[in-house]
N, C-alpha and C positions, 0 to 999 in steps of 0.2 A: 504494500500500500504506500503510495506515495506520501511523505511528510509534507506540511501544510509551514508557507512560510511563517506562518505565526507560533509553530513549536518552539522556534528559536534556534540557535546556534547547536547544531550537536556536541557530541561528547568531541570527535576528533578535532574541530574546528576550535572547542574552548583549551583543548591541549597542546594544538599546536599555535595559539597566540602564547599563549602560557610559556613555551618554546622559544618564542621569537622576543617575549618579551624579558625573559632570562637574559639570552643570547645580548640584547642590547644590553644590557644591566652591564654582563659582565664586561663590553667592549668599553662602557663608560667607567667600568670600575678601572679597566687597565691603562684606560687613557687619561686617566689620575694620576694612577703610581706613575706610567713615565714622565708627564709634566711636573710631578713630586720632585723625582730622580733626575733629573733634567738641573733642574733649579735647584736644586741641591748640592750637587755637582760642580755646578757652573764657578766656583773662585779659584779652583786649583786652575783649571784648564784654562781660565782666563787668564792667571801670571803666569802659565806657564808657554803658552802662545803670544799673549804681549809682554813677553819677559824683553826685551831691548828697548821697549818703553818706559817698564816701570823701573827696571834697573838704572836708565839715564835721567829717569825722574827722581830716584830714591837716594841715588847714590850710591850702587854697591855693585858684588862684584858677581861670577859663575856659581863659588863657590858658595857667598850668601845665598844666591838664588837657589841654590837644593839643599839650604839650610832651611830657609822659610817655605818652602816645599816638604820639605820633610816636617815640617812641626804641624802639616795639617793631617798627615794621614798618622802622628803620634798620636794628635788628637782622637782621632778616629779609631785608633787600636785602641786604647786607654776608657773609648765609652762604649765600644763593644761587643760585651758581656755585658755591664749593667744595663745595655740598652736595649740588647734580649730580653731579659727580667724582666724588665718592664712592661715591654712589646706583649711577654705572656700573661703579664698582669690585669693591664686595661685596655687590651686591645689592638690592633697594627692601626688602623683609622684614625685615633686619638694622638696615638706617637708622630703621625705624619701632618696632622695638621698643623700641631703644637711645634714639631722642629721646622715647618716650613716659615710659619711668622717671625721663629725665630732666626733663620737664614735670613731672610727677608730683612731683619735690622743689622744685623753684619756685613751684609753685602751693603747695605746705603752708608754704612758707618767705615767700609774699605774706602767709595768712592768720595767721601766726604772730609774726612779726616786721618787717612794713612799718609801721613807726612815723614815715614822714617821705614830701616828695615823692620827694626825692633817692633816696632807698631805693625807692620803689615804682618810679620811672625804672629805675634800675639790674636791677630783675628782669623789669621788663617789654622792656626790653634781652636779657636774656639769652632771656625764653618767645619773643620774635620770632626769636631765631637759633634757635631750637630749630625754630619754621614753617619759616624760610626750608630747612633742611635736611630737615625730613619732609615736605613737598609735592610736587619732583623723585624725591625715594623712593617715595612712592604714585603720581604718573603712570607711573613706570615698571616699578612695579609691573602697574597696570592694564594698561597696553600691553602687557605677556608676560603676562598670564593672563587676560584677557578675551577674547572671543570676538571675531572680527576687524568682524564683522556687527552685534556690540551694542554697542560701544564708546565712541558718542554717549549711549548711555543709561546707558554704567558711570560715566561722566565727569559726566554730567547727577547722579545720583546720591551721586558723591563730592562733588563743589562745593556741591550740597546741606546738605552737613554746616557748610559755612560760615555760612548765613543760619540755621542747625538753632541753631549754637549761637550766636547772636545772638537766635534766638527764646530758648532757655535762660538768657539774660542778661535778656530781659525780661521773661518768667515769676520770674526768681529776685528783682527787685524788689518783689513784693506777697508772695509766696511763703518769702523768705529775709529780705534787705534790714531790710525794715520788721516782722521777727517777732525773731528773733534774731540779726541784726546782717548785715553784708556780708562778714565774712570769713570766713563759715559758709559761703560762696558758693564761697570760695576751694579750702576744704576738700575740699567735695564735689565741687569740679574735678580736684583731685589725686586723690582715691579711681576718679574716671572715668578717668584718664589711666593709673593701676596699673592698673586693671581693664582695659582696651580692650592695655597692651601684653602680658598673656598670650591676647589674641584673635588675635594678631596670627599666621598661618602661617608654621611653619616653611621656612628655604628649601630649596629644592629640591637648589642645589650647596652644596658644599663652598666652602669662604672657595679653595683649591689651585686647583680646577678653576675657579672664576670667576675667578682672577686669568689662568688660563691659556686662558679662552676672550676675555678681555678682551687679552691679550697679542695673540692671533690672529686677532682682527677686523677687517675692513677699516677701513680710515679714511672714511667716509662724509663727504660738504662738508656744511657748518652754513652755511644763508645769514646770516652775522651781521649783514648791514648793515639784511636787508629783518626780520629777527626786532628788532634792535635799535628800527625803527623803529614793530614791532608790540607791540613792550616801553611805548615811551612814548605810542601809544595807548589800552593799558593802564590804565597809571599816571594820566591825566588822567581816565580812568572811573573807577579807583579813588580818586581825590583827594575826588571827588567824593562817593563812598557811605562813603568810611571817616570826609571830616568830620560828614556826615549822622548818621554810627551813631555819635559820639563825642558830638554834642550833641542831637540828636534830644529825648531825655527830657529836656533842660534846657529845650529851647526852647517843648516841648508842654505844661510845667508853667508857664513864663513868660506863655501866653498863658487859662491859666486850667485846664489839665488838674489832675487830684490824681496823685500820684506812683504808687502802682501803676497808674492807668487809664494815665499815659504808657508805662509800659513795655509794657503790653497792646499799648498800638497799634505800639511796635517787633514786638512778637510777632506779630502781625497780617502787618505788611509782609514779615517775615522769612516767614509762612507762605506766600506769593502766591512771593516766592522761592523759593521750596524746588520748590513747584510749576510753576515757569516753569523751572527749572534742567534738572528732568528733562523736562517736555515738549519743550524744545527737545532735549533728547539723544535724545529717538525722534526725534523731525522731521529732525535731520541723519542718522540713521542710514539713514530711509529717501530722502535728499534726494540726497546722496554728494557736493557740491562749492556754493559760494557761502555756505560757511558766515561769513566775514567782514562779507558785507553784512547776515547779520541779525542779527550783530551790534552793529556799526553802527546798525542800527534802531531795536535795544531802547536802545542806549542814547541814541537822538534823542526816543525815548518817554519815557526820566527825565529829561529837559529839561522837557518836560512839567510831571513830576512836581515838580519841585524850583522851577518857576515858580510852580506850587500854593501848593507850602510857602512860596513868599514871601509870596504875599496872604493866607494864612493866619495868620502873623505880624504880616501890617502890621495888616492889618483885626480881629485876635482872632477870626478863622471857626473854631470849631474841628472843627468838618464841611469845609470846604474844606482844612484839616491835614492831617486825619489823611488823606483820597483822597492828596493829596499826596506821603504819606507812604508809603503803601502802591502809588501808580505810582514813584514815585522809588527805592524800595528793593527793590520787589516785580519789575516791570519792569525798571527802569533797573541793577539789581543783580541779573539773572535771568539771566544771558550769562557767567559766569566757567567752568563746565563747557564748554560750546561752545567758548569761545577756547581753551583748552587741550588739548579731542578737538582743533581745527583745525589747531594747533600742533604737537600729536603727530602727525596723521597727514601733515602736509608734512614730518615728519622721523624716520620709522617707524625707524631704522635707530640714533637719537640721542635719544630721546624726554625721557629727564631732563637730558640739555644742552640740547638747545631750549624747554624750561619753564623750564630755568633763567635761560636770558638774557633770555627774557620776564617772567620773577616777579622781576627785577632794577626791570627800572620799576614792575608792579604794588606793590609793596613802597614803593619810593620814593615814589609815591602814595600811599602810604597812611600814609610820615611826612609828607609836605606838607602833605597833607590835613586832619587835627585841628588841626595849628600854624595853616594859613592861617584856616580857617574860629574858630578861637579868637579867634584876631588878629582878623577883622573884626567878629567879636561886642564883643570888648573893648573895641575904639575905634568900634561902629558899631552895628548891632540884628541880630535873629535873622535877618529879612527880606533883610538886606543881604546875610549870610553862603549864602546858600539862593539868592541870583541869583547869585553866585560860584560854587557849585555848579554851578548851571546853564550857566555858560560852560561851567567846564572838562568838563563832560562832554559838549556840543557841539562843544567839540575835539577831543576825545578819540573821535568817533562820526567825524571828519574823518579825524585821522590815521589810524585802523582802516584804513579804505578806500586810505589813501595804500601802508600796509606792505603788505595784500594785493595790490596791485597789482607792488611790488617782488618781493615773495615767488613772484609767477607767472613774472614776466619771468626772475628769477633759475631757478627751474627749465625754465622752456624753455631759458635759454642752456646749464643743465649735463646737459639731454636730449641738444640741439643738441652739444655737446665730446665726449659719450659717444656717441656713432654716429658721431661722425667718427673 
């Protein structure tokens, strides 16, 4: 018998708005987190793409410059952990709004009043503690509101926003920089950071009922010995791209580049980044397990890259640079999504405590990294600094491999104690 338009919508039709209107929800919830992550982001990548601006502006020197580079990702190791805790206390939603207004006065207060290095240190201290606590807030975000099946591509998608605003530091050199000055730059980082924290979704509980479902959760095991060891796998990958993105435009104008075409080509490399982030977040979505080894890979691939960039330095190739430049940071910097879905889902139950003791070493990496690669510039050449790179991220493709291998064993033995 045929239905009568006035029965109304049937059952498949109210399930599948239902469907589509999820589907929005989440495409709006992840177009938060990366406007979050974006503008959160954005003060490292800005000195360190208009670092021949601020440096002539500040007065200081290579080596200063991966000194106050380094004090933002201290920051950033130092909050964490406690920025986990927290994350599982009130929420990933509430952590993100709360550090984005708070970005948002740092960044106006860099472009406003950083009249020294010491001063610009000091705030780039604090925009890293601000990362270090909204990063465990959006993975943990994503892990409760993304789809169980997309997850590899919600993760590919947010870590995106890393190299995004990295490309936006080297756009903002030809664009900002060299038109009305660099801390125009600054500016418009803090207007993105207000803007992206009323993007951010309201949460779902109440501050009551999250304390009181957090009261009443099982105590899930944290493998910290095989995470810790996947921390400083990390960390040597990151040592590696954060000295890169901190001298990069110095070194590509050292060898004959002009200053906005150097920031083009960060722009460039961040772009191959963006798109390496999310293509691997489909590939492990449809893959389901070894997500560590190609990891691993990519970053045995920015060895490569950073090998490039050394003969590109020595010899002034600046066609063999910029490849260089764009495998070393495009590749070899395309895996930070991946490690993190991989990290989440070995610990579904803890998702911003196990990012967090992992973003402990990524972070410390990424203070090591501009100081060391400063240091070898200062006393040594661009070329020298870019085979240093090249180790540590050949270690760091080593250790990967060594933690995944703990991190298995560790979950068979607590498969193995649970069914006994």
């Amino acid at each position: 018998m045929r239905r009568r338009a006035s029965d109304g919508p049937s059952s498949g039709q109210v399930e599948g708005r239902a469907r589509r209107e999820r589907a929005k929800g989440s495409r709006r919830d992840l177009g938060a987190v990366v406007l979050g992550t974006v503008a959160c982001g954005l003060p490292v990548y800005l000195v360190g793409t208009m670092a021949i601006q601020v440096r002539h502006s500040l007065r200081f020197g290579a080596a200063d410059l991966g000194l106050a580079i380094g004090a933002y990702y201290l920051g950033a190791a130092m909050s964490s952990v406690p920025g986990s805790w927290l994350a599982e206390a009130v929420g990933g939603a509430r952590v993100m709004r709360a550090i984005l207004i708070a970005s948002c006065a740092v960044q106006l207060t860099i472009a406003s009043a950083a009249s020294s290095w010491a001063l610009l240190s000091v705030l780039l201290f604090l925009a890293g503690a601000l990362s270090g606590i909204m990063n465990p807030g959006t993975n943990l975000f994503l892990a409760r509101r993304s789809a169980v099946d997309r997850q590899g591509l919600a993760f590919g998608i947010k870590q995106s926003a890393v190299p995004f605003a990295s490309l936006l530091g080297g756009l903002a050199v030809p664009a900002v920089a060299l038109s009305v000055g660099w801390r125009w730059a600054f500016a418009l980082g803090g207007a993105v950071a207000f803007g992206a924290s009323w993007a951010i979704p309201a949460s779902r509980t109440s501050l009551a009922e999250r304390r009181r479902r957090h009261r009443l959760q099982p105590r899930t095991e944290v493998h910290t010995a095989a995470l810790a060891v996947l921390a400083a796998g990390l960390g040597l990958g990151l040592l590696a791209t954060s000295g890169c993105l901190a001298f990069l435009v110095s070194s590509a104008v050292h060898i004959g580049y002009q200053k906005g075409t150097a920031g083009l080509v960060v722009a460039l490399a961040s772009v191959v980044a963006v798109v390496c982030r999310i293509a691997s977040g489909v590939r492990a979505d449809r893959r389901g397990a070894g997500h560590f080894r190609v990891i691993s890979t990519m970053m045995g691939i920015g060895v490569v890259g950073f090998a490039a960039l050394a003969a590109g330095a020595a010899l002034d190739d600046r066609l063999l640079f910029a490849a260089g430049a764009i495998v070393a940071l495009g590749i070899g910097w395309g895996w930070n999504g991946l490690f993190n879905f991989a990290v989440v889902r070995s610990h579904a139950d803890t998702p911003a405590v196990a990012t967090g003791v992992t973003q402990v070493g990524g972070r410390l990496g990424g203070v090591f990294g501009p100081v060391l690669i400063g240091v070898v510039v200062a006393h040594g050449s661009y070329a020298d600094a870019w085979l240093v790179a090249a180790a540590a991220a050949l270690c760091g493709a080593v250790v990967t491999l060594a933690g995944a291998w703990l991190l298995r064993r560790a979950a068979r033995a607590s498969a193995a104690a649970f069914s006994a």
